[in-house]
Backbone as JSON Lines, residues from 0, in Angstrom:
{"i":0,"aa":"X","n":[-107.56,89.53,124.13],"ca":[-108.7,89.13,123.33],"c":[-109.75,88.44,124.18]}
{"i":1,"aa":"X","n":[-109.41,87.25,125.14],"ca":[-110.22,86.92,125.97],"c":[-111.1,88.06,127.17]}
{"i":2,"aa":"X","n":[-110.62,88.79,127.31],"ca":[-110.81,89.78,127.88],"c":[-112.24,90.22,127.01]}
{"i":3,"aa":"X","n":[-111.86,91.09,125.81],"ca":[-113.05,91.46,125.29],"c":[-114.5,90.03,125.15]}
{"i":4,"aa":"X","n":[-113.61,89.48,124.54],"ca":[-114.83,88.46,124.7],"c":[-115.93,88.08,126.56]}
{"i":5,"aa":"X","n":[-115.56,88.33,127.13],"ca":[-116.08,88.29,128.55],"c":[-117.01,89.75,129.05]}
{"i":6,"aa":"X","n":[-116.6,90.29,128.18],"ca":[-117.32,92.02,128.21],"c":[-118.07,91.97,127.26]}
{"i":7,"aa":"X","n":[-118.23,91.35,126.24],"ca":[-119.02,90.96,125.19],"c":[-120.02,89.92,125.36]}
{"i":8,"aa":"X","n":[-119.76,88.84,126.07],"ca":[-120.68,87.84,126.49],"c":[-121.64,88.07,127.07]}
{"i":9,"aa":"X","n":[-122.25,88.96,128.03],"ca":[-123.47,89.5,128.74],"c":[-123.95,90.37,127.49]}
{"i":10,"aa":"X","n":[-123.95,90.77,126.94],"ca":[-124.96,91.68,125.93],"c":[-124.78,90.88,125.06]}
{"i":11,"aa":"X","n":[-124.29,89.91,124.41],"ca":[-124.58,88.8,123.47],"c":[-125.51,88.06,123.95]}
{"i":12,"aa":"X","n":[-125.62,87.39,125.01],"ca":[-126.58,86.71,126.04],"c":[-128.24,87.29,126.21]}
{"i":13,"aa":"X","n":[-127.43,88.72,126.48],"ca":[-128.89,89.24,126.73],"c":[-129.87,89.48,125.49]}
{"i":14,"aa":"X","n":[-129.25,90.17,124.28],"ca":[-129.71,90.52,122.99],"c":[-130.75,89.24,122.61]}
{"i":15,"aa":"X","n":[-129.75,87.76,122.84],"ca":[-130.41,86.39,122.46],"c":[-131.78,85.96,123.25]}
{"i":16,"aa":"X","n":[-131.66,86.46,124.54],"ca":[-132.5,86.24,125.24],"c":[-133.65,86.76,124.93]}
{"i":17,"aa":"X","n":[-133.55,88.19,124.61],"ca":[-134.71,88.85,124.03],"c":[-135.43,88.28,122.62]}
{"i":18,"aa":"X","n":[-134.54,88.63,121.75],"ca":[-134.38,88.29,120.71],"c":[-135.63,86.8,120.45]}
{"i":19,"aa":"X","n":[-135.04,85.72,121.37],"ca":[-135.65,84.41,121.34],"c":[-137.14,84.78,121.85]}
{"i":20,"aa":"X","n":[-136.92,85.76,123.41],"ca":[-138.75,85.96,123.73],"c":[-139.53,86.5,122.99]}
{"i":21,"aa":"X","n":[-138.69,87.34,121.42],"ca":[-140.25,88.19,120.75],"c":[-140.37,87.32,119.81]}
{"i":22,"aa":"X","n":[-139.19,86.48,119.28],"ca":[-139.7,85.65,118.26],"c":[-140.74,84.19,119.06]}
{"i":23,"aa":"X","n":[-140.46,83.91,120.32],"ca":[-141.44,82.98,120.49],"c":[-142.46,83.14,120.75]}
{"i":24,"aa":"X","n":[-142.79,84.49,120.87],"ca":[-144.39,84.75,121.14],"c":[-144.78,85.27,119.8]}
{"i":25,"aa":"X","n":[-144.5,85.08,118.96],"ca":[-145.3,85.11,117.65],"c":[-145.43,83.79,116.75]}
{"i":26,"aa":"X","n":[-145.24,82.82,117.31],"ca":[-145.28,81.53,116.58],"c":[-146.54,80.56,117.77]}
{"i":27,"aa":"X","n":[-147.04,80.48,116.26],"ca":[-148.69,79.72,116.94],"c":[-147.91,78.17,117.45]}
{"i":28,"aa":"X","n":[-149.27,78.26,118.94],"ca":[-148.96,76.8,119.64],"c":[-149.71,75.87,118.62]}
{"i":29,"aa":"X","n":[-149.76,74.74,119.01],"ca":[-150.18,73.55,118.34],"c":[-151.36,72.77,119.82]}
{"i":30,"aa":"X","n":[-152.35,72.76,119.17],"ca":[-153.25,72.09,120.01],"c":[-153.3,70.78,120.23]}
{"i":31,"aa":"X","n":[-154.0,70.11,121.33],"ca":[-153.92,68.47,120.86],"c":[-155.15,68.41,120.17]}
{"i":32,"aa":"X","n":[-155.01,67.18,119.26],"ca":[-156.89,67.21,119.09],"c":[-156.59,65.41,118.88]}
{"i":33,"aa":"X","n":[-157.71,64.43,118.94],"ca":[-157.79,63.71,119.03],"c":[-159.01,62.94,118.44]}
{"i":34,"aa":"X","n":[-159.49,61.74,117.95],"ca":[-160.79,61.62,117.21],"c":[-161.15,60.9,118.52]}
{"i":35,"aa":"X","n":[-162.78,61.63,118.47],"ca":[-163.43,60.71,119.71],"c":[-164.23,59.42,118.81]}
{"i":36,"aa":"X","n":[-165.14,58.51,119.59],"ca":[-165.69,57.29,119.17],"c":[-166.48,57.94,117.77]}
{"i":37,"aa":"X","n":[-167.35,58.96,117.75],"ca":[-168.46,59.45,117.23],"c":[-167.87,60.14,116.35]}
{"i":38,"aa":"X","n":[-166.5,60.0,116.1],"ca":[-166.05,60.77,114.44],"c":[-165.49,61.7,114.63]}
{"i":39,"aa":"X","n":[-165.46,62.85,115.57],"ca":[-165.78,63.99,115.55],"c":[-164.29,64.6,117.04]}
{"i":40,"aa":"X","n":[-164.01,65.4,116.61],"ca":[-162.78,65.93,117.22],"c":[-162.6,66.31,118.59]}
{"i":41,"aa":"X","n":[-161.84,66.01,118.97],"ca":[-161.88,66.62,120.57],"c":[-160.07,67.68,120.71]}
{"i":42,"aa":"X","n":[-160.93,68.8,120.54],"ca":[-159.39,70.23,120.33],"c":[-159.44,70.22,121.5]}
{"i":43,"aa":"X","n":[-157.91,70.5,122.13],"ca":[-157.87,70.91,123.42],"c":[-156.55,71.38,124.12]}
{"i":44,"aa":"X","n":[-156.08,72.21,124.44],"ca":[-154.8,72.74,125.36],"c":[-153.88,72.06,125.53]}
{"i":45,"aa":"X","n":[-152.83,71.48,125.38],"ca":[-152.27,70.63,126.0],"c":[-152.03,70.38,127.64]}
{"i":46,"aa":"X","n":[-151.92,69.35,128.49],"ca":[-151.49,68.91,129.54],"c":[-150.06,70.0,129.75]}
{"i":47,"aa":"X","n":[-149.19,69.76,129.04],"ca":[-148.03,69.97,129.38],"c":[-148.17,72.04,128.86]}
{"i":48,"aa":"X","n":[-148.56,72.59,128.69],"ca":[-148.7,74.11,128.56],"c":[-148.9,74.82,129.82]}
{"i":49,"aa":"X","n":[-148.85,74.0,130.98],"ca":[-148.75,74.7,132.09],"c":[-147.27,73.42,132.69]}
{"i":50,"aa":"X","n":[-146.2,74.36,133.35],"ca":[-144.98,74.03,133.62],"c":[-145.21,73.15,134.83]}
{"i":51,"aa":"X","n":[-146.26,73.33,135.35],"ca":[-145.95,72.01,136.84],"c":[-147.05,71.7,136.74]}
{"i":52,"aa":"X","n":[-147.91,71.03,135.32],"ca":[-148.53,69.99,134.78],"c":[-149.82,70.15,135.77]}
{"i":53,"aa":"X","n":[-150.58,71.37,136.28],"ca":[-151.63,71.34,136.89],"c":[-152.76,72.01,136.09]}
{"i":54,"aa":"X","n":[-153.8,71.66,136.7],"ca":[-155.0,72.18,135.57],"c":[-155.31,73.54,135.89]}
{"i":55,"aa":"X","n":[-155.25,74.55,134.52],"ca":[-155.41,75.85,134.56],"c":[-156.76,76.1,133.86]}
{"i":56,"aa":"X","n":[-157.23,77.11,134.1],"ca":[-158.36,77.47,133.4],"c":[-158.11,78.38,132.27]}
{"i":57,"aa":"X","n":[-157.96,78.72,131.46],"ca":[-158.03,79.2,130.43],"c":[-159.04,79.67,129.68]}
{"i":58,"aa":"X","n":[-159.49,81.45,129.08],"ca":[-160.29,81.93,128.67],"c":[-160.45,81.86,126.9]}
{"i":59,"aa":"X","n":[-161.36,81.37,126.53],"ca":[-161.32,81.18,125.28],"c":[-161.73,82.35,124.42]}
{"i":60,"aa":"X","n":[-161.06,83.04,123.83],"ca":[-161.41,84.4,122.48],"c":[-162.47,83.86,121.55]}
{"i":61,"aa":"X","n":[-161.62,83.24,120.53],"ca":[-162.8,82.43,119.12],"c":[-162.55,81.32,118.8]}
{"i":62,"aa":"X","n":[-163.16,80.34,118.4],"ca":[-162.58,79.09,117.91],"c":[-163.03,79.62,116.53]}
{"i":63,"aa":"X","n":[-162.56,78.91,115.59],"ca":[-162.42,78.72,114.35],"c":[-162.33,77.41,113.46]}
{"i":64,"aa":"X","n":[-163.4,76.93,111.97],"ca":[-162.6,76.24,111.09],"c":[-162.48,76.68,109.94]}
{"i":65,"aa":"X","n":[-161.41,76.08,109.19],"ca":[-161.58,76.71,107.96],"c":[-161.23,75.6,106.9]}
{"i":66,"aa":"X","n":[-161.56,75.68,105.96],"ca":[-161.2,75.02,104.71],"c":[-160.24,75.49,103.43]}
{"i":67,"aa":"X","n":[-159.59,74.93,103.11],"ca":[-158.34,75.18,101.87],"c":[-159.75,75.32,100.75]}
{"i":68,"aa":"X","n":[-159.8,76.41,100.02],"ca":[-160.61,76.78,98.61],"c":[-161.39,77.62,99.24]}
{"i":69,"aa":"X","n":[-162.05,76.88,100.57],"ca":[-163.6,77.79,100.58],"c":[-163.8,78.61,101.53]}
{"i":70,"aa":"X","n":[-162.06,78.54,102.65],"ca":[-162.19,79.92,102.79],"c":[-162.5,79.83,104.83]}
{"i":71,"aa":"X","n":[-163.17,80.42,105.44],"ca":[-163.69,79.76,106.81],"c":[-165.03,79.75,106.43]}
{"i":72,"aa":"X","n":[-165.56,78.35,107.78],"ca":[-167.0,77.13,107.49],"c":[-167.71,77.6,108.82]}
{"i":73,"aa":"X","n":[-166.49,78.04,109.93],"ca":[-167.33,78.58,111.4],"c":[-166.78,79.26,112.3]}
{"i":74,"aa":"X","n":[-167.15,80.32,112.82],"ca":[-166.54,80.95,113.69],"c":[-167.3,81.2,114.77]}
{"i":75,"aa":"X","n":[-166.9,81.54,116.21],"ca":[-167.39,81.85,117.2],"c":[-166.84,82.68,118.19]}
{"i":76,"aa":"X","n":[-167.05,83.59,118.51],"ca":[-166.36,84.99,119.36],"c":[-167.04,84.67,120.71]}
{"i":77,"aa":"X","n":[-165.88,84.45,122.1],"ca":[-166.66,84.98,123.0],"c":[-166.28,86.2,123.99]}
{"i":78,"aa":"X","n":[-165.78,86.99,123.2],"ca":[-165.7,88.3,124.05],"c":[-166.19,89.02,124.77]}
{"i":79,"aa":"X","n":[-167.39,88.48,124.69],"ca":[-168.27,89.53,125.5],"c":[-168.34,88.97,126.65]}
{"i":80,"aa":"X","n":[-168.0,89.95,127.83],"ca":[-168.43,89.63,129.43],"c":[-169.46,88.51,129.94]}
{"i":81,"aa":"X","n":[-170.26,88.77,129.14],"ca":[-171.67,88.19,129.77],"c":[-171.64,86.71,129.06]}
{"i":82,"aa":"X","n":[-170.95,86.16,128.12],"ca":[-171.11,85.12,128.05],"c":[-169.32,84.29,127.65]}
{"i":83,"aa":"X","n":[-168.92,84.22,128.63],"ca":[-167.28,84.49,128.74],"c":[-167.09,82.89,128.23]}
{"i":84,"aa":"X","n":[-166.2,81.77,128.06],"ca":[-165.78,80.78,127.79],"c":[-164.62,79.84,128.3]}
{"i":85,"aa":"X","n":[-164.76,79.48,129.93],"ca":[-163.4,78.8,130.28],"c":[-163.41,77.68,130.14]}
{"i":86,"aa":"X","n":[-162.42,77.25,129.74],"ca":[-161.85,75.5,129.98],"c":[-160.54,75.22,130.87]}
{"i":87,"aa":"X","n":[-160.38,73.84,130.7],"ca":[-159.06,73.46,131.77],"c":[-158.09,72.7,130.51]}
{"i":88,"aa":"X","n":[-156.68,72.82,130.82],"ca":[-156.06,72.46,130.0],"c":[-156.27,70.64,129.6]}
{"i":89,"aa":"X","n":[-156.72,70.27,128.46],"ca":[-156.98,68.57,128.37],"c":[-158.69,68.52,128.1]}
{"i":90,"aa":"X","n":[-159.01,69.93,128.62],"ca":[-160.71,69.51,128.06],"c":[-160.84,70.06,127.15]}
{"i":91,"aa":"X","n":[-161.74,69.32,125.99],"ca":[-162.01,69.65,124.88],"c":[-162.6,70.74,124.5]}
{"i":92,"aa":"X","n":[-162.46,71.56,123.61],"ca":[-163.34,72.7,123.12],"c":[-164.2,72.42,122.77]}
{"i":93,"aa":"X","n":[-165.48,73.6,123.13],"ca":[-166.62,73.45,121.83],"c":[-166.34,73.84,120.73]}
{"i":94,"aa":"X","n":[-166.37,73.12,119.53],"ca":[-166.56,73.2,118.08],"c":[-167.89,72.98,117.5]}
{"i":95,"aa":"X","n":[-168.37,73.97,117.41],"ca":[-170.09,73.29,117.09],"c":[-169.91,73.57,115.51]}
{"i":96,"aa":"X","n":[-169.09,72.42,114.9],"ca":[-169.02,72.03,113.73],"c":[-168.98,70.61,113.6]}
{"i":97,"aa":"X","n":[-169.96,69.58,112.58],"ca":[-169.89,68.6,112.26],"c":[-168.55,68.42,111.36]}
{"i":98,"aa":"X","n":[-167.56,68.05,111.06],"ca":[-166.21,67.75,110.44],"c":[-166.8,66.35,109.26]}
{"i":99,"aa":"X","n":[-166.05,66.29,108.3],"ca":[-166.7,65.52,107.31],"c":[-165.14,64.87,106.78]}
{"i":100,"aa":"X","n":[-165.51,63.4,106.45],"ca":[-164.65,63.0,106.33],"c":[-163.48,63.38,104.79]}
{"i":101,"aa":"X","n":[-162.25,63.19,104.92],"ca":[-161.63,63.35,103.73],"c":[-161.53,64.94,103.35]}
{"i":102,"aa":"X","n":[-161.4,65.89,104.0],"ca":[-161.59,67.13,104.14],"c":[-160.23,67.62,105.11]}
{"i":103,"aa":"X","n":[-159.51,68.4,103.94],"ca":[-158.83,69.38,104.79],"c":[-159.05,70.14,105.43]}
{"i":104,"aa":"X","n":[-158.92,70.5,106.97],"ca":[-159.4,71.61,107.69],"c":[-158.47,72.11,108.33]}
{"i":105,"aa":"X","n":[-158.08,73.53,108.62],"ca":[-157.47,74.28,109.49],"c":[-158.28,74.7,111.19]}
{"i":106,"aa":"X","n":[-158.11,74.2,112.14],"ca":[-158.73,74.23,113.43],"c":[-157.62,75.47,114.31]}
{"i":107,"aa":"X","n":[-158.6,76.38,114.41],"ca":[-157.82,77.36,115.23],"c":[-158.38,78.73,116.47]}
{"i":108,"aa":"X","n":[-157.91,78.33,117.2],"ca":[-158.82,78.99,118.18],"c":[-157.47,80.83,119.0]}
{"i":109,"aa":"X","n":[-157.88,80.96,120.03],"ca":[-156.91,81.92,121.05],"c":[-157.61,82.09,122.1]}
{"i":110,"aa":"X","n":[-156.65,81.93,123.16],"ca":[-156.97,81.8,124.62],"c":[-155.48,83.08,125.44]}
{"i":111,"aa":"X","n":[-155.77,82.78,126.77],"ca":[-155.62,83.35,127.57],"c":[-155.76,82.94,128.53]}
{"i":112,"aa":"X","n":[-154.72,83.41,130.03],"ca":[-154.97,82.56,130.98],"c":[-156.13,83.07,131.98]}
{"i":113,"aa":"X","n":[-156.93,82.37,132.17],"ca":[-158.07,83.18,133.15],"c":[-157.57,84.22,134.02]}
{"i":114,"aa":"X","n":[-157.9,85.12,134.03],"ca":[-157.85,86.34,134.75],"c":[-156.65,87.33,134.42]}
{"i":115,"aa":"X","n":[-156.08,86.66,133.1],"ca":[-155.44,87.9,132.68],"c":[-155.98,88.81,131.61]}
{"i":116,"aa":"X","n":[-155.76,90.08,131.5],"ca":[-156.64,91.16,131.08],"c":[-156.53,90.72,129.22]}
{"i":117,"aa":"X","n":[-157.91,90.21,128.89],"ca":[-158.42,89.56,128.1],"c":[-157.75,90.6,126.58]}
{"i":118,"aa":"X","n":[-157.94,91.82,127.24],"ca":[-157.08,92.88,126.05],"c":[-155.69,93.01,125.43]}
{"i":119,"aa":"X","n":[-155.48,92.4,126.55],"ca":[-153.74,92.93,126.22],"c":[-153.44,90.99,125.74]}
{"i":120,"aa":"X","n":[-152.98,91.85,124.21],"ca":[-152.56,91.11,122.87],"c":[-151.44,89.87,123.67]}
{"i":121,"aa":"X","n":[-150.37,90.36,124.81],"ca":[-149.56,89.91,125.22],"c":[-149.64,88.45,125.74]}
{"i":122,"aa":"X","n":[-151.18,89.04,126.49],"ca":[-151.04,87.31,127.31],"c":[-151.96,86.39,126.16]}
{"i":123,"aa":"X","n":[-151.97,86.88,125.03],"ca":[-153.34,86.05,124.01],"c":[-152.12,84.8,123.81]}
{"i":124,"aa":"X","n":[-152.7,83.71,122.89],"ca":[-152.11,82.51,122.52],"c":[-153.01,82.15,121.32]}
{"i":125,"aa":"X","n":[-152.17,82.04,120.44],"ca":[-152.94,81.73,118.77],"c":[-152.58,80.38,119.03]}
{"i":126,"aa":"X","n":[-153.68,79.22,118.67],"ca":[-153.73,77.76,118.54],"c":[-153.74,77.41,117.01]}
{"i":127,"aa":"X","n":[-153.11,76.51,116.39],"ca":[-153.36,76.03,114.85],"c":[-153.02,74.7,114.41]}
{"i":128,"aa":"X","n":[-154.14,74.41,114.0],"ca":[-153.55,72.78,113.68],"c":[-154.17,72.23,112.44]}
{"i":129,"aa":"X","n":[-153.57,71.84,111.77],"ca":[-154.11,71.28,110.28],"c":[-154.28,69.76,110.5]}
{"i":130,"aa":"X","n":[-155.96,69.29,110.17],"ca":[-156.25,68.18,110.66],"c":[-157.25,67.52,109.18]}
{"i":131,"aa":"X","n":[-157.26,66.16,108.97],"ca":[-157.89,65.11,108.11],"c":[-158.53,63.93,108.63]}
{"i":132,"aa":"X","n":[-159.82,63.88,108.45],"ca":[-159.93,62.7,109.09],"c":[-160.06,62.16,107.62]}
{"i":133,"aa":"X","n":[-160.1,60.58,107.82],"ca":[-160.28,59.25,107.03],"c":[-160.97,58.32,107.14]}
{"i":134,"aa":"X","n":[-161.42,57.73,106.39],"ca":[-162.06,56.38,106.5],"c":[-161.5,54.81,105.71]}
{"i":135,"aa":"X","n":[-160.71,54.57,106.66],"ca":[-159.91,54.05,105.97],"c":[-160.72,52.3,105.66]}
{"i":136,"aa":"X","n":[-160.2,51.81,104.98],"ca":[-160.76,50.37,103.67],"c":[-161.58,49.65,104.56]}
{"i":137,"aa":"X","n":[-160.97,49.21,106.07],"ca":[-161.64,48.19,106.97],"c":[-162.57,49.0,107.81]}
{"i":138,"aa":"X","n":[-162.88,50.22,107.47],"ca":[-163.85,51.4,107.63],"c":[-163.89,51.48,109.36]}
{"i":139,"aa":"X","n":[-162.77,51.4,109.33],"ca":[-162.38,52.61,111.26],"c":[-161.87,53.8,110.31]}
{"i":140,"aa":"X","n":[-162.31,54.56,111.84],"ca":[-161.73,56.25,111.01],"c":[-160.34,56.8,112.0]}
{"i":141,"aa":"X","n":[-159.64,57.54,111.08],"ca":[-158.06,57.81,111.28],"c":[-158.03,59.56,111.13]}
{"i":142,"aa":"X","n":[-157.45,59.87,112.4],"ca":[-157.05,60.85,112.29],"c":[-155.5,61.61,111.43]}
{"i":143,"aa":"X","n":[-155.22,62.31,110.44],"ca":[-154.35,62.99,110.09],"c":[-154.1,64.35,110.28]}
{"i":144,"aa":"X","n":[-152.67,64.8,110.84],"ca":[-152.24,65.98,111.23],"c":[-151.16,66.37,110.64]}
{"i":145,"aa":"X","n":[-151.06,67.9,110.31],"ca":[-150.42,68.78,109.85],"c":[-149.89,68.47,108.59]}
{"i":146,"aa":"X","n":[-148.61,67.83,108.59],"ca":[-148.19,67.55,107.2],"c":[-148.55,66.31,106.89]}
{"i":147,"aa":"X","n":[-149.04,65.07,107.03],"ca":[-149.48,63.99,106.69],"c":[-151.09,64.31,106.3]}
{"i":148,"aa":"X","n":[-151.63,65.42,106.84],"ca":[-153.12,65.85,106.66],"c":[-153.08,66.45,105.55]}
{"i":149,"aa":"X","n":[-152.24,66.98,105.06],"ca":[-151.84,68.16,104.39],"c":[-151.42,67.74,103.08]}
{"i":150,"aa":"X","n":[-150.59,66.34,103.23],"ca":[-149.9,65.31,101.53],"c":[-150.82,64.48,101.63]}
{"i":151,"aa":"X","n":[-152.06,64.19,102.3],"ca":[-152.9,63.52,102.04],"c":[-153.57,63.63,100.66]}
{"i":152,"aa":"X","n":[-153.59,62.54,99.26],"ca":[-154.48,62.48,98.65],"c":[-155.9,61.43,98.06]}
């Protein structure tokens, strides 16, 4: 019996292995975002999304916001050659959206690592993060994320 089990263990192994790489490339990363002084969000790559913590450049597809009822508030494509979009992992995106307080928003962008072929679906990366800001009683403002943004009433 031990026997079979040892002839069985490499294609159990391997199946998992796979198995784990198609399901993890279909589950959206999580961005950092952070409130700057002026209210207003700073989305950005994480530090740690590159494995020996150095700064990569990264090609930006679209950023996105959207709102619960009303649907998406802004979008921006930069696909086209001629006006391409890199950042480094930790610098903030452009969002050329004013964010308003007490408002559920969905923030979501897709990137790629610079210089990989911007087409192929493979090397893309879906970003998503459900974010609230607040104004809270002693009127500093507070950032809320995902599920605390989300049971916010």
């Amino acid at each position: 019996m031990n026997k079979n089990l040892f002839r069985i263990s490499p294609i159990v192994l391997t199946i998992a292995l796979i198995t784990g790489c198609i399901l993890h490339n279909n589950v959206f990363n999580t961005p950092d975002i952070v409130l700057k002084k002026d209210g207003q969000l700073c989305i950005s790559i994480p530090e740690n999304e590159n494995f020996f913590y150095s700064k990569k450049e990264y090609s930006i597809l679209t950023t996105e916001v959207f709102q619960t009822g009303n649907g998406q508030l802004w979008k921006k494509n930069y696909f086209y050659p001629s006006e391409p979009y890199y950042v480094k992992n930790q610098e903030c995106l452009y969002f050329n959206y004013h964010f308003q307080n007490n408002i559920f928003y969905t923030i979501s962008f897709i990137s790629t690592e610079k210089g990989n072929n911007e087409n192929q679906k493979s090397t893309q990366k879906t970003w998503i993060r459900f974010v609230r800001i607040i104004k809270k009683q002693d009127g500093t403002m507070q950032l809320l994320l995902d599920a605390e943004a989300s049971g916010y009433s």
